[in-house]
C-alpha positions as CSV (number, residue, x, y, z in Angstrom):
1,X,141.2,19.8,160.5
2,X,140.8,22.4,162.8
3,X,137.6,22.7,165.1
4,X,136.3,26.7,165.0
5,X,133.5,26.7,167.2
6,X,131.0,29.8,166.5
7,X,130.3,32.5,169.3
8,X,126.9,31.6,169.0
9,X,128.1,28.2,170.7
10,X,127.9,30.0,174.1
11,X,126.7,33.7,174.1
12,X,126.5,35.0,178.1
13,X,123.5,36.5,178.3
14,X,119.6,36.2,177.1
15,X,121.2,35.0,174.1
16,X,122.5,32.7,175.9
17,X,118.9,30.9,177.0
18,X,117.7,31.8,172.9
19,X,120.9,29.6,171.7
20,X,120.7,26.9,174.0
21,X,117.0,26.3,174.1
22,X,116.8,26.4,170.2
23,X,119.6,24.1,169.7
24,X,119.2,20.4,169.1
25,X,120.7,18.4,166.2
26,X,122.7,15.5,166.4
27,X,125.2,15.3,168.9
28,X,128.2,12.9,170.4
29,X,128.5,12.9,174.0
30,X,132.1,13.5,174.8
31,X,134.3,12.1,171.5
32,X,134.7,13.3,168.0
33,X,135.7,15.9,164.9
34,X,134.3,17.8,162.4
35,X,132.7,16.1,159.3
36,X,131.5,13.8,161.5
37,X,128.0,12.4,161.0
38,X,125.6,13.7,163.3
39,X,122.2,11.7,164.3
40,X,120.6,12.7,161.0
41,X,123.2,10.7,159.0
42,X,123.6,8.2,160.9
43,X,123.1,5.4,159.7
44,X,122.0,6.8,156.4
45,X,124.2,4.2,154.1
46,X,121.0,1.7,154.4
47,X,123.5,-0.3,156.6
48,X,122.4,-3.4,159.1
49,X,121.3,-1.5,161.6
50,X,120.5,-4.9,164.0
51,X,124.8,-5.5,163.9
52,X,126.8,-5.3,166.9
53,X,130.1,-3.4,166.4
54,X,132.8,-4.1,167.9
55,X,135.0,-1.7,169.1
56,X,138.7,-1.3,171.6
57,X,139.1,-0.3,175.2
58,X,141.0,-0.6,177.9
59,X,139.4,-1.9,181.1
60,X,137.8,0.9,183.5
61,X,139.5,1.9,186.2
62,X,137.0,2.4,188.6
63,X,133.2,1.9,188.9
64,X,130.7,3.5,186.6
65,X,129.5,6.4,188.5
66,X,130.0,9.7,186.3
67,X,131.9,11.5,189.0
68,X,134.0,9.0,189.7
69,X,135.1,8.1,186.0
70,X,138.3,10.4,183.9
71,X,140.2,8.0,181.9
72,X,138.9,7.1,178.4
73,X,138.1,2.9,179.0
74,X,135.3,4.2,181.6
75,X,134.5,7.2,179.7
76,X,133.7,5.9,176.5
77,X,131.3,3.8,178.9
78,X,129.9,6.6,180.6
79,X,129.0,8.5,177.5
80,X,127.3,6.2,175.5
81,X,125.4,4.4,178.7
82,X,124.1,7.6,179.9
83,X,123.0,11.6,178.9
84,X,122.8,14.8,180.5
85,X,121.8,18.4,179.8
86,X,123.2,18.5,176.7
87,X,125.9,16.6,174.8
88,X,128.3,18.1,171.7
89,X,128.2,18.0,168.0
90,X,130.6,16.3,165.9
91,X,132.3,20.1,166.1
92,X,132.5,20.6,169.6
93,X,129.0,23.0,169.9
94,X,126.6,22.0,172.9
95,X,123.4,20.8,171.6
96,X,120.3,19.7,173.9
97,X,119.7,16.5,175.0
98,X,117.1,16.3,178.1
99,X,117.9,20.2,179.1
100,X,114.4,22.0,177.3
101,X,116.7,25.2,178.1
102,X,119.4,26.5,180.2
103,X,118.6,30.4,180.7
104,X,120.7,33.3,182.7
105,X,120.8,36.5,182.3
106,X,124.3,37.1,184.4
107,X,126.7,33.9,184.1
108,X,126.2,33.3,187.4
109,X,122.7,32.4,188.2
110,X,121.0,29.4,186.1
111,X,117.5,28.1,185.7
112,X,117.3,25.1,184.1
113,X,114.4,23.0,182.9
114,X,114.5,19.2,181.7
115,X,112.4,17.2,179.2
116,X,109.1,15.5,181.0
117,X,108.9,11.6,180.1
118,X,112.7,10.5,180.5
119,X,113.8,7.8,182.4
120,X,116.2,5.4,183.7
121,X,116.9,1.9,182.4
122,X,115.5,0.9,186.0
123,X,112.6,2.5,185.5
124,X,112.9,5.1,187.6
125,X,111.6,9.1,186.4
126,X,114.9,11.3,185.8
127,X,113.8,14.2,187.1
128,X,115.4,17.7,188.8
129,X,116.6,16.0,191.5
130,X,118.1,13.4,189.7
131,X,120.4,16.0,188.9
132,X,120.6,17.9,192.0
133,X,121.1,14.6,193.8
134,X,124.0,13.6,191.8
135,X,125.8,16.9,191.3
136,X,125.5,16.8,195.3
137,X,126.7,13.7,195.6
138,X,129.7,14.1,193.1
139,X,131.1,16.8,194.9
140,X,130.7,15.6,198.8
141,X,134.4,14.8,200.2
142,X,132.5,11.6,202.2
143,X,132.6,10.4,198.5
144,X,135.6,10.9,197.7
145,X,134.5,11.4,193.6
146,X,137.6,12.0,191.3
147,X,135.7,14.5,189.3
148,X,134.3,16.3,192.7
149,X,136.4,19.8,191.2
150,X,133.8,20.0,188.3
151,X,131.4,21.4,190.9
152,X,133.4,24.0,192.4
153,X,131.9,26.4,190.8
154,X,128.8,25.6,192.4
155,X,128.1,28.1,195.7
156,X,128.6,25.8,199.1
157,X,131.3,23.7,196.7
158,X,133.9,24.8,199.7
159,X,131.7,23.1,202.7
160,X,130.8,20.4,201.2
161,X,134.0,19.4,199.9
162,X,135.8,20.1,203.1
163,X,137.8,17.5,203.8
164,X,136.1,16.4,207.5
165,X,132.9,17.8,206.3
166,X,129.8,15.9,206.6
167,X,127.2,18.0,204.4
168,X,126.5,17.0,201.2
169,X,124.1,19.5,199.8
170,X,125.1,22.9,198.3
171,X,123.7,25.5,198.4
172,X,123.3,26.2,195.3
173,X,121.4,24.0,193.8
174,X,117.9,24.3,194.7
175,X,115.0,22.2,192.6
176,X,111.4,23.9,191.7
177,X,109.5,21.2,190.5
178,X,109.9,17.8,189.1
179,X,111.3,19.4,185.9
180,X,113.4,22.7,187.0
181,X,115.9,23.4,189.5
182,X,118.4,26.2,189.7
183,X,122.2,26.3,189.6
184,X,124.0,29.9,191.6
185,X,127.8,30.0,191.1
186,X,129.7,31.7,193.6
187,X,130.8,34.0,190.7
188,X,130.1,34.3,187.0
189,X,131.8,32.0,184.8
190,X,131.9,32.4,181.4
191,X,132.5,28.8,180.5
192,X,129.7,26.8,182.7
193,X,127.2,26.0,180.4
194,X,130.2,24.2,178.1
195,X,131.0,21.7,181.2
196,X,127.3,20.1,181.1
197,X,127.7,17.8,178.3
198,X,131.0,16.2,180.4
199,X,130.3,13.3,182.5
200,X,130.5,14.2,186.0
201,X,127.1,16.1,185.3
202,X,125.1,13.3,184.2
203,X,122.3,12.6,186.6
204,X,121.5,9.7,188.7
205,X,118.7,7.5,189.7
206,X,118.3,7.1,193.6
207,X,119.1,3.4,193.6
208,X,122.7,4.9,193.1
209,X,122.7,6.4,196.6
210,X,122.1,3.6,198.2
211,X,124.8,1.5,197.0
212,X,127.4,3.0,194.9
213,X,129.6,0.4,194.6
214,X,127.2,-2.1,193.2
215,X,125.6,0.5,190.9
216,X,129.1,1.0,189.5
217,X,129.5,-2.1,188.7
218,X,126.0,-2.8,186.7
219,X,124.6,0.8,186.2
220,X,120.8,2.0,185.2
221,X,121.6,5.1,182.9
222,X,119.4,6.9,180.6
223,X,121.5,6.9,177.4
224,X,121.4,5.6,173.5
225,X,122.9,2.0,175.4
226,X,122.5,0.1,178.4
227,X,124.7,-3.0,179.7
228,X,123.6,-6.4,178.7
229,X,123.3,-9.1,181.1
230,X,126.1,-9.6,182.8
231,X,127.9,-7.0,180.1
232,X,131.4,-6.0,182.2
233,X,133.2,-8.7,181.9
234,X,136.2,-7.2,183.9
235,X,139.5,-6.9,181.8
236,X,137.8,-8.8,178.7
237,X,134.9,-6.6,177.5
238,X,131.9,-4.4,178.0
239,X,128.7,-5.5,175.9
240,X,126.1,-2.3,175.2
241,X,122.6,-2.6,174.0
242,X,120.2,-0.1,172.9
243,X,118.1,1.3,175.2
244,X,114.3,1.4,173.7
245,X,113.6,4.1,175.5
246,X,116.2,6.8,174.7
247,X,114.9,9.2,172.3
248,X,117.3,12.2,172.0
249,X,119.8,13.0,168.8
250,X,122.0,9.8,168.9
251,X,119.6,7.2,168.6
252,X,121.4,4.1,167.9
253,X,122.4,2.8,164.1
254,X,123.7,-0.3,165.2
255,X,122.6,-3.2,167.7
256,X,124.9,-2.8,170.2
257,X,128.3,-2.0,171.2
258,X,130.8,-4.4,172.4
259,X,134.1,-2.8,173.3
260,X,136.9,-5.9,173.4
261,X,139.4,-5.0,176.1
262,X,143.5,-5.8,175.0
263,X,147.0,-5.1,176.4
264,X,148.6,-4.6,173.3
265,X,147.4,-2.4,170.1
266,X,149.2,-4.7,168.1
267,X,147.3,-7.2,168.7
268,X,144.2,-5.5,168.2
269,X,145.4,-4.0,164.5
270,X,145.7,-7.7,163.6
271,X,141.6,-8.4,165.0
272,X,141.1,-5.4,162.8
273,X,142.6,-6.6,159.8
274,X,141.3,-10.4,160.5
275,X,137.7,-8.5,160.7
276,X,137.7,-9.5,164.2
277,X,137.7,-6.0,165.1
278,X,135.5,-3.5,163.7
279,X,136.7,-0.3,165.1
280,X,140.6,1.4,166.2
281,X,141.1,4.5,167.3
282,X,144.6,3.7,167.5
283,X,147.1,2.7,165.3
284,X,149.9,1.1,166.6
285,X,153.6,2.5,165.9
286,X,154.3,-0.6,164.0
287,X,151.5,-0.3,161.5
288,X,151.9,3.5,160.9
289,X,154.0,3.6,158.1
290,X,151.3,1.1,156.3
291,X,148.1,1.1,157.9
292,X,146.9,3.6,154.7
293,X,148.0,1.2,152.4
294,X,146.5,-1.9,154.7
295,X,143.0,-0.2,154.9
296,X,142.6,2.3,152.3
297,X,139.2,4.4,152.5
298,X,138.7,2.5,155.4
299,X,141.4,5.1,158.0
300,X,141.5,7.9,159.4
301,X,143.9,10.5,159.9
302,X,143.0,13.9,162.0
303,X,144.0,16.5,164.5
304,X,141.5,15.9,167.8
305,X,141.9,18.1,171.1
306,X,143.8,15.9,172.9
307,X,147.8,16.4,173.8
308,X,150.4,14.2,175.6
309,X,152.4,15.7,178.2
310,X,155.3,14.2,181.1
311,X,154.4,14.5,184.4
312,X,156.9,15.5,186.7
313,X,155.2,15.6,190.5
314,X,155.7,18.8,192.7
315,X,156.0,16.3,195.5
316,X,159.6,14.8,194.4
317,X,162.1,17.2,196.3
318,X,164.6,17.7,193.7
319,X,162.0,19.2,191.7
320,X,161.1,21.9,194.4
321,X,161.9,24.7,194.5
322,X,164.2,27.0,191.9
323,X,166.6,24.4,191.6
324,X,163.6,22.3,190.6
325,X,162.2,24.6,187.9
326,X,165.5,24.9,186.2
327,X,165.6,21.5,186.0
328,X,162.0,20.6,184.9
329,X,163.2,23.4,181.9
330,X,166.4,21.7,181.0
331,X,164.4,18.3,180.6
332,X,161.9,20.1,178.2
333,X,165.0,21.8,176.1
334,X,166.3,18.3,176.0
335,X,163.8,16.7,174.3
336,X,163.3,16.6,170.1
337,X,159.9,16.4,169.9
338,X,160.1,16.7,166.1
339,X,163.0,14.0,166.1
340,X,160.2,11.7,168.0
341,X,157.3,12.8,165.9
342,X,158.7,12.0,162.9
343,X,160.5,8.9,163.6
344,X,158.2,6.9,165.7
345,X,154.7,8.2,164.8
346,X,155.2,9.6,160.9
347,X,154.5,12.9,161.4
348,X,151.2,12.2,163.0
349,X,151.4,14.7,165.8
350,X,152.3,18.1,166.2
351,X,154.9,19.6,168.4
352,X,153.0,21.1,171.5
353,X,153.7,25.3,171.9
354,X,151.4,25.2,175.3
355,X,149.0,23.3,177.2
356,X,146.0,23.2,175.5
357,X,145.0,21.9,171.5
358,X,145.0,23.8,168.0
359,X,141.6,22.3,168.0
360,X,140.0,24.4,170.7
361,X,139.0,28.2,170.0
362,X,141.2,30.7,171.2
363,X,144.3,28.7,171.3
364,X,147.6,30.8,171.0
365,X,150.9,29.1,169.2
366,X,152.7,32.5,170.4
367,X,152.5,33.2,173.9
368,X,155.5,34.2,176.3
369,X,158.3,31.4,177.0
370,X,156.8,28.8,175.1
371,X,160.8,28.6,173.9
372,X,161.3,26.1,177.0
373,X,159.1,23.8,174.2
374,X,161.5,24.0,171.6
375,X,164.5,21.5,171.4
376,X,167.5,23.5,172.5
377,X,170.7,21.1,173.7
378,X,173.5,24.0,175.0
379,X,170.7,25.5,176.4
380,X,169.3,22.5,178.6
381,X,172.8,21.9,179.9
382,X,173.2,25.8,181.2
383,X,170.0,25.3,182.8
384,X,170.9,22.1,184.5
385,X,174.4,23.4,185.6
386,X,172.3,25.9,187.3
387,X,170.0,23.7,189.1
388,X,173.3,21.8,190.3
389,X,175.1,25.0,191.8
390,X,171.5,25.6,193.6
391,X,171.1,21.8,194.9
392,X,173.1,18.6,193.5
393,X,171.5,16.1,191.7
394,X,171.3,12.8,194.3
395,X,174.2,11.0,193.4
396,X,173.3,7.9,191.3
397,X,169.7,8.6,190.9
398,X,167.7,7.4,187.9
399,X,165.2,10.1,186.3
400,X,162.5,7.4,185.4
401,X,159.4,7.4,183.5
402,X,156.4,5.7,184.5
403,X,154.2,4.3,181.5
404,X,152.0,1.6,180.8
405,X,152.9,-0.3,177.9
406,X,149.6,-0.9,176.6
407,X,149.2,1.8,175.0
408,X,150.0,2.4,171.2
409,X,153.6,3.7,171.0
410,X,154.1,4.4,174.4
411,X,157.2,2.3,174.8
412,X,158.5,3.6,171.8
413,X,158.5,7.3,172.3
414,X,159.0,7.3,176.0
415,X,162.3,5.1,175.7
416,X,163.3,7.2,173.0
417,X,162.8,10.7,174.7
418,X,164.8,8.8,177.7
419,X,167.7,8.6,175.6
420,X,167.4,11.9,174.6
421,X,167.3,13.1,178.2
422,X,170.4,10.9,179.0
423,X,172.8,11.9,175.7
424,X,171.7,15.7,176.6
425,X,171.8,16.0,180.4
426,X,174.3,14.6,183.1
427,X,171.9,12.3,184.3
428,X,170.2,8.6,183.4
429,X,166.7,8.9,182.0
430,X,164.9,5.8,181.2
431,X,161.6,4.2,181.1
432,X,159.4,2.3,184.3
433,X,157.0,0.2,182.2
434,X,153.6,-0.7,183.9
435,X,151.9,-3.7,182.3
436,X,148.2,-1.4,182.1
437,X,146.9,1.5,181.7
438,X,144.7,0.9,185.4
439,X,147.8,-0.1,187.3
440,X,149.5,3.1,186.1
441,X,146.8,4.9,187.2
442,X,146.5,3.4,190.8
443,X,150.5,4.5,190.6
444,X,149.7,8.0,190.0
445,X,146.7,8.4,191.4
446,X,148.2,7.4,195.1
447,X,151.0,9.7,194.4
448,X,153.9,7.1,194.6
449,X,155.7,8.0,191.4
450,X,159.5,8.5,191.9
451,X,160.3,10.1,188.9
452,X,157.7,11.6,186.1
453,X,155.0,9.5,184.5
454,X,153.7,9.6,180.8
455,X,150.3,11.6,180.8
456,X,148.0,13.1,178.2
457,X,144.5,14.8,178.3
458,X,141.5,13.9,175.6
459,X,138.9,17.3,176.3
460,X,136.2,16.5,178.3
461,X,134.2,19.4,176.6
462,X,135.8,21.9,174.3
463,X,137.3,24.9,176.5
464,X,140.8,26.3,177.1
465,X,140.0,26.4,180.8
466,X,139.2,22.1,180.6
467,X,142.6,21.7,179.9
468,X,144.3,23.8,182.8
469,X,141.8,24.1,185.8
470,X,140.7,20.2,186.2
471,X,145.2,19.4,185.9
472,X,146.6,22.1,187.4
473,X,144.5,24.2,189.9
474,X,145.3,23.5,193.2
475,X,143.4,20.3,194.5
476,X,142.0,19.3,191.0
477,X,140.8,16.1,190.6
478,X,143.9,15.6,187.4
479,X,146.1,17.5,189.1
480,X,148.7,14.1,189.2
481,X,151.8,16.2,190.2
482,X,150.2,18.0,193.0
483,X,151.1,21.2,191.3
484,X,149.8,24.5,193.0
485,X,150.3,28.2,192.3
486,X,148.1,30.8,193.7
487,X,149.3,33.1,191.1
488,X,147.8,30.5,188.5
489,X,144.9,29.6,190.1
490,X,144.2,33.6,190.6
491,X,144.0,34.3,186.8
492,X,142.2,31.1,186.1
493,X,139.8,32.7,188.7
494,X,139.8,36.1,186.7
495,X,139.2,33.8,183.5
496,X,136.4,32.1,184.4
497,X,134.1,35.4,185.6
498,X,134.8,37.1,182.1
499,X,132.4,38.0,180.3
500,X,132.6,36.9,177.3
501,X,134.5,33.7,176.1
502,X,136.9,35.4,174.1
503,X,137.6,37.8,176.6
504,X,138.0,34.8,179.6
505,X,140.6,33.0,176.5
506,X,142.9,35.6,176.8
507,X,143.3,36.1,180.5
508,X,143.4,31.5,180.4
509,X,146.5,32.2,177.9
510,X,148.0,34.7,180.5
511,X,147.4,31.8,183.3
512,X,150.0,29.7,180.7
513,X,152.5,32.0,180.9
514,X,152.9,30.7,184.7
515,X,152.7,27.3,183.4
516,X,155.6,27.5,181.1
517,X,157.7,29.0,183.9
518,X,156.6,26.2,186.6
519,X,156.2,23.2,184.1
520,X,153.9,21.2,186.2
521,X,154.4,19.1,183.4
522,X,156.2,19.3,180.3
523,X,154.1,19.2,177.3
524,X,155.0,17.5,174.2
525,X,152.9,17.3,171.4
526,X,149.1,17.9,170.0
527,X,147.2,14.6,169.5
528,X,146.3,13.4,166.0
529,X,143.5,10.4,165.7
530,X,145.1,7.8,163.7
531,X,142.3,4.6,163.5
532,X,140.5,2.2,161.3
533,X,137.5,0.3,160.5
534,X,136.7,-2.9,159.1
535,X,134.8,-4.0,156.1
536,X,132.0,-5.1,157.8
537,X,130.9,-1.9,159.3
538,X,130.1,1.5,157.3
539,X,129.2,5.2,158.6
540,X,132.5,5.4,160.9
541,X,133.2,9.2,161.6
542,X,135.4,10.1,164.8
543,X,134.8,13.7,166.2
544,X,136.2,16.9,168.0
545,X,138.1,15.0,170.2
546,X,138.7,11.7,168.6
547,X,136.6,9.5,169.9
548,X,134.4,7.4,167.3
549,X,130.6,8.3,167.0
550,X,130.0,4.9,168.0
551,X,126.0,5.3,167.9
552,X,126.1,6.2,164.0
553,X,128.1,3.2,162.9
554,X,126.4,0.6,160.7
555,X,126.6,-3.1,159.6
556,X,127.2,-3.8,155.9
């Protein structure tokens, strides 16, 4: 179903401090959709709640340090391992975890006071600067955190992040006392408060500081889980156990969360019919057409805010220029999506009309150009013959796409939309398969694609502007293709210091206008949570963004 979040959600504003402070129900840090349990349900089937539940990954791609982790294998870590401010209800809607209350009158100025008592599985107090410390930290260029750009809101963002710069404070972030500390933007943004459930803006203990890459590797966090002994065991599995000490709203149902790491979601469909599996979030292509039949009650089928794009990098010179935006059209106009959707994943997706998801409030299916979405064959051949008379093609050059294969149905759809490119276009499309989803990264992230790459975005908190600032404003962390527009990152500015939400949703939709023009990347389709359970477990919701609400699952 469709996530409608409530003004009341974020009001700028007193009634903005009122909202937050009052708020705090149940809450999933960073996964899930609406009639999802919350942490007064959970568990409330009288399951076992001393069971460990097993559940599929992929193998982190980089430490565990919260600025430093934006794929899903280390995320679903992150947010279960450790807390911040506040986290988000099975709908999307902020609720409190150790924030007491996040006030402003303005948008732009912030005073924010935490819970006394908490602390880290090291034993060390999270206080104010446990916060300030790691928001610092996250956003120094000495570093080098991926998710540095969720700070640059943040006034003295710009000199810390400079890239020779050797500060590593800004300025402004200033702490009171052990339990307050203040937060000035360098302008009023209306969607700030949203960002604090995501993970870059958990805090940190200061055993962190001293040794990064060691404390990514067996982290003290201050969330519903901790690592067992000797729990990353790299490429075969991550073993979580509760943390005693966590007492906000997703107290854990369960004993502990073991997340089994596999190449294939094939293989994994089979553990989860063997009941050697207890949780999927994916359903392979080959099981779609029966997994409802194979499990029954015990699958799910949902819209999440999540989408899958192509990335095809600015950085790739026959994608430059105007030549190169006639062609990045021409590809999109080639491509079926509704051919793919229905023959490779059963109708379980949605043909993408912009960047962003159905799911999120304020989404538009109707703004200007999104035509270049829509499967149009004469049309992609005019465009291309264009392109041509502006700058040829090279001569025998492959248009490849760079996947990993581990991934349910990536094969599948990407060599099927690389024949469609092919039989459409004057040119040889075809996939570059990548054995893991961590290799394709490294590929991607050190900007040696030669072609496009398969991409996708799960929301890291539900906003329009998460899914267009963080992948295409200039220097963004996501930002694979290198894409940069100042015309975009002007209204994204303009966006952000509305005053209201619904005001800053219509100048975002504006910014997408550009997009469809540019095509950064070409968007293909709305992501729909297709996953299963096994019978030993019970109480398996997924939420707003379709990640399971691992902390409310129980043992039968």
């Amino acid at each position: 179903m469709r996530y409608n979040r409530t003004s009341k959600a974020l009001v700028l504003s007193a009634a903005l401090a009122l909202t937050l402070t009052a708020c705090g129900g149940g809450g999933d840090q960073g996964a899930a959709t609406s009639g999802a349990a919350t942490s007064t349900d959970a568990g409330g089937g009288g399951g076992n709640a001393t069971a460990v539940i097993t559940a599929n990954s992929t193998e982190p791609q980089n430490g565990l340090l919260p600025a430093n982790t934006n794929e899903v294998g280390g995320g679903r870590v992150m947010d279960l391992i450790f807390t911040g401010l506040v986290s988000y209800d099975a709908t999307g809607a902020p609720v409190n975890e150790l924030a007491e209350s996040i006030e402003t009158t303005d948008a732009q100025n912030y005073t924010i006071k935490i819970k006394s008592g908490q602390k880290f599985t090291n034993g060390e107090a999270v206080t104010a600067a446990s916060f300030v410390n790691a928001w610092n930290f996250g956003a120094a260029a000495k570093n080098a955190q991926l998710n540095s750009y969720f700070f640059e809101s943040i006034k003295g963002y710009d000199k810390v992040s400079a890239e020779k710069s050797t500060e590593d404070k800004m300025e402004g972030l200033k702490i009171v006392d052990d339990n307050t500390f203040t937060v000035e933007l360098s302008r009023a943004e209306s969607d700030f408060p949203l960002r604090l459930g995501y993970t870059a803006f958990y805090p940190l203990p200061e055993a962190a500081f001293k040794d990064p890459k060691a404390f990514g590797e067996n982290p003290a966090g201050n969330g519903p889980y901790k690592l067992a002994d000797g729990g990353w065991q790299h490429n075969v599995q991550v073993q979580l156990v509760p943390n005693a000490d966590y007492s906000g709203p997703r107290k854990p149902a369960n004993g502990g969360v073991t997340f089994k790491i596999y190449t294939t979601f094939d293989a994994a469909y089979q553990d989860l019919l063997a009941n050697n599996l207890d949780i999927l979030d994916q359903i392979p292509p080959s099981a779609l057409q029966n997994y409802k039949t194979d499990l029954g009650d015990r699958s799910v089928n949902q819209p999440y805010a999540g989408n899958a794009t192509m990335t095809i990098p600015s950085y790739l010179p026959e994608f430059q220029g105007e030549a190169g935006q006639l062609r990045r059209q021409a590809i999109s106009k080639a491509i079926n999506r509704q051919e793919i959707i229905d023959n490779i994943f059963f109708g379980g997706k949605q043909a993408a009309k912009e960047f962003t998801s159905p799911v999120i409030d304020g989404y538009s299916d109707a703004i200007p150009g999104s035509d270049v979405l829509t499967f149009d064959a004469e049309g992609a051949k005019k465009l291309w013959e264009q392109a041509e008379a502006i700058s040829p093609w090279p001569a025998g050059k492959v248009f490849t796409i760079t996947s990993n294969i581990d991934g349910a149905g990536n094969k599948e759809y990407i060599e099927a939309m690389a024949n469609q490119i092919s039989n459409t276009l004057p040119i040889k499309a075809e996939l570059n398969p990548i054995p893991t989803f961590k290799e394709m990264r490294t590929i991607v992230g050190e900007k040696k694609l030669t072609g496009a790459s398969r991409a996708g975005w799960q929301a890291d908190y539900p906003s329009l502007y998460n899914f267009l600032g963080p992948l295409y404003g200039t220097g963004a962390g996501s930002n694979d293709g290198d894409y940069s527009n100042p015309a975009f990152d002007k209204k994204l500015a303009e966006g952000l210091s509305a005053t209201s939400v619904e005001e800053g949703n219509k100048i975002f939709n504006e910014s997408q206008e550009i997009l469809l023009k540019d095509l950064p990347v070409v968007p293909l389709w709305y992501q729909g949570v297709q996953g299963g359970w096994s019978t030993k477990v019970a109480d398996v919701k997924f939420g707003w963004n379709g990640v399971p609400l691992y902390y409310a699952v129980t043992g039968k």
